[in-house]
N, C-alpha and C positions, 0 to 999 in steps of 0.2 A: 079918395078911394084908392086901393091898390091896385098895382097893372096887373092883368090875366094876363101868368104865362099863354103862350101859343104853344101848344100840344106840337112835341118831335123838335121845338128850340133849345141851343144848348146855349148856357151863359156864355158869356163872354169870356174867354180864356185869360186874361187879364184880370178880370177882377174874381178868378175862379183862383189866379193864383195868390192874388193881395189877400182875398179871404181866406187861403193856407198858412200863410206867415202871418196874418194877426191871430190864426186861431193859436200856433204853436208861439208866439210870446205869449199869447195867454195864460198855455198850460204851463211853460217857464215860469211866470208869474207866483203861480200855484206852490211852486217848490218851497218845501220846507229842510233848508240846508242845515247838516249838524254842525254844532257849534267846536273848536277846537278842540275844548276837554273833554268832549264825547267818542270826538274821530278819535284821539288819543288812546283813550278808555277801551274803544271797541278793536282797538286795533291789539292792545296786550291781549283783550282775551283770544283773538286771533291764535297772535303767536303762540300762547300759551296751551290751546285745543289744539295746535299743530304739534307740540314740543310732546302734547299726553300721548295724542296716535301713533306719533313716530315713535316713542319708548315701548308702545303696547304691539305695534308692526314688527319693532327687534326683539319681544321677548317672545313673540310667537314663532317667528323666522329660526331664534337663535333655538331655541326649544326642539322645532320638525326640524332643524341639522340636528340636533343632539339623536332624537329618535332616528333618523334616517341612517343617520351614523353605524348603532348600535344594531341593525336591522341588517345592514351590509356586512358587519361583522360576521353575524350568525349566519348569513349566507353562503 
């Protein structure tokens, strides 16, 4: 049969902690790591959605100079 806890007892701090670290090698365990030509792969497309923003960042930047410019003028 199984032992009745006794109501207001706290485990044993010891095996409260041995049962933290087998639960997280567990979830380790779990991990489904990408393989090289994946990391590889996702990493161009990275670069490549940084390289689009930033050309789309300067042509809006370069643009509200161009108007702000012409606005100062007429001022």
């Amino acid at each position: 049969m199984a032992k009745e806890k006794k109501p207001g007892k706290k485990p044993n701090i010891f095996k409260r902690i041995g049962n933290y670290f087998r639960d997280i090698i567990g979830e380790i365990k779990k991990i489904v790591w990408p393989t090289p030509k994946s990391t590889f792969k996702n990493t161009g497309i990275v670069l490549i959605a940084m390289l689009v923003v930033g050309v789309i960042i300067f042509a809006v930047d370069s643009g509200l100079h161009y108007l702000f410019s012409l606005v100062m003028k007429l001022a």
